[in-house]
Legacy VTK file of the C-alpha trace (Angstrom):
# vtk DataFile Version 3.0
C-alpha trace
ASCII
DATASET POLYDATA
POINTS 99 float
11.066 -4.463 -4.256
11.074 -8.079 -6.359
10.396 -8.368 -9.354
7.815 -10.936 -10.533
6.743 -12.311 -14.006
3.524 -14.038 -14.338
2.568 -16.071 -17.293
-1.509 -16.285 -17.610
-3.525 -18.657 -19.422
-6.991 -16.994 -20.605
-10.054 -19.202 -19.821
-11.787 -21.159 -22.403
-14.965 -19.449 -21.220
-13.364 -16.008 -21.986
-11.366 -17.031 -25.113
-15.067 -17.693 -26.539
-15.944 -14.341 -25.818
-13.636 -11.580 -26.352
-16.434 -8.858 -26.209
-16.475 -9.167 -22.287
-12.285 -9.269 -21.531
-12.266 -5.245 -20.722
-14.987 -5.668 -18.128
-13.483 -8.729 -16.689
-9.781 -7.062 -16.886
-11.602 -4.320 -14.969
-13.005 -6.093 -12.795
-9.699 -8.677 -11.685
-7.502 -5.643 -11.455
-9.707 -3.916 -8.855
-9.910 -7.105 -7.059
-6.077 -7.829 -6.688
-5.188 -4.290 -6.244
-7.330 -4.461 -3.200
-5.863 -7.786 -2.310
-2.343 -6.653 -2.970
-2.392 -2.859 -1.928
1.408 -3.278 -2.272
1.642 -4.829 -6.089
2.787 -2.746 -8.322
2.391 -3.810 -12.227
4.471 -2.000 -14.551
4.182 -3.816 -17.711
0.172 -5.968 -18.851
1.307 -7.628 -21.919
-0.620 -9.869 -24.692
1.002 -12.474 -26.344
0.910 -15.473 -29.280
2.136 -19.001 -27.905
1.316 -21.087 -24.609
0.392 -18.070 -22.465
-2.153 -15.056 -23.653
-0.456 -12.803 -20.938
2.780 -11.653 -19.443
2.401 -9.503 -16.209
5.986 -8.279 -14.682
5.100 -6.826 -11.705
6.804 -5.787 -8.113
5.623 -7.087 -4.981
6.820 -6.699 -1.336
7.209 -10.457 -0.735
6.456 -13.590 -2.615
3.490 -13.795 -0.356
1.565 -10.949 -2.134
3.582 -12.022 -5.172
1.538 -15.261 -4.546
-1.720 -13.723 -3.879
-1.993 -11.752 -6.629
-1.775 -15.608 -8.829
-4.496 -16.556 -6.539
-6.842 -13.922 -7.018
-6.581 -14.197 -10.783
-6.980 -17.318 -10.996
-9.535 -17.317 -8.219
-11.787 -14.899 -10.708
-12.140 -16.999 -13.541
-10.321 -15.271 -16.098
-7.728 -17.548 -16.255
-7.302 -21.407 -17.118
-3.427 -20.893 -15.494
-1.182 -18.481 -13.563
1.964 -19.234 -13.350
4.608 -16.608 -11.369
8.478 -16.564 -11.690
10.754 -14.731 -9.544
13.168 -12.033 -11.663
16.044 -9.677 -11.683
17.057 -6.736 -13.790
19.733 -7.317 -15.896
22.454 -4.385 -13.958
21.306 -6.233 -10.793
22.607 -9.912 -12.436
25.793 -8.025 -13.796
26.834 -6.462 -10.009
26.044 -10.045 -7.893
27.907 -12.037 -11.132
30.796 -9.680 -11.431
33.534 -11.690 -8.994
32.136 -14.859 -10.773
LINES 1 100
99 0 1 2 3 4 5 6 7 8 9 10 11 12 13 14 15 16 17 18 19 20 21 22 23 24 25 26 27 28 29 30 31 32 33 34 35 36 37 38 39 40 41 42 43 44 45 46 47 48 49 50 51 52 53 54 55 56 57 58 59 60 61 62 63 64 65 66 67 68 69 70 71 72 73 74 75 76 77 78 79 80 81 82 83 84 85 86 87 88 89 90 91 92 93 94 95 96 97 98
């Protein structure tokens, strides 16, 4: 499957509240894993600078790849979503190595 990266932006509205971001994590993830039945996260990570989360993430096609941005942005939680595409590095190496 692709691997995605996506690069979220918290909303003001939630950045003024921290007390509520568990029940509104909750409540995004059950909403895109229902959206996207075939996204599969494998790394939810918080971070200092221009975005407040990293998701990497494999999806079947960049369709779900791009519903799963929609729906999280759709829920309010976040300001911006924004998705790259990705490869694992032994992947790069083998498609490089005639290069």
């Amino acid at each position: 499957m692709p691997t995605y990266v996506m690069l979220v932006k918290m909303s003001p509205d939630l950045a003024k509240n921290f007390g509520t971001m568990q029940e509104i994590g909750r409540k995004v993830g059950t909403r895109y894993r229902e959206a996207c039945p075939d996204v599969k996260v494998t790394a939810h990570i918080a971070l200092m600078g221009p975005y407040d989360f990293m998701d990497i993430f494999e999806a079947d096609s960049e369709e779900s790849a791009f519903r799963m941005g929609a729906v999280i942005l759709s829920s309010g939680f976040a300001s911006s979503v924004e998705t790259w595409t990705a490869m694992h590095y032994p992947r790069l190496l083998e498609i490089t190595k005639d290069l």
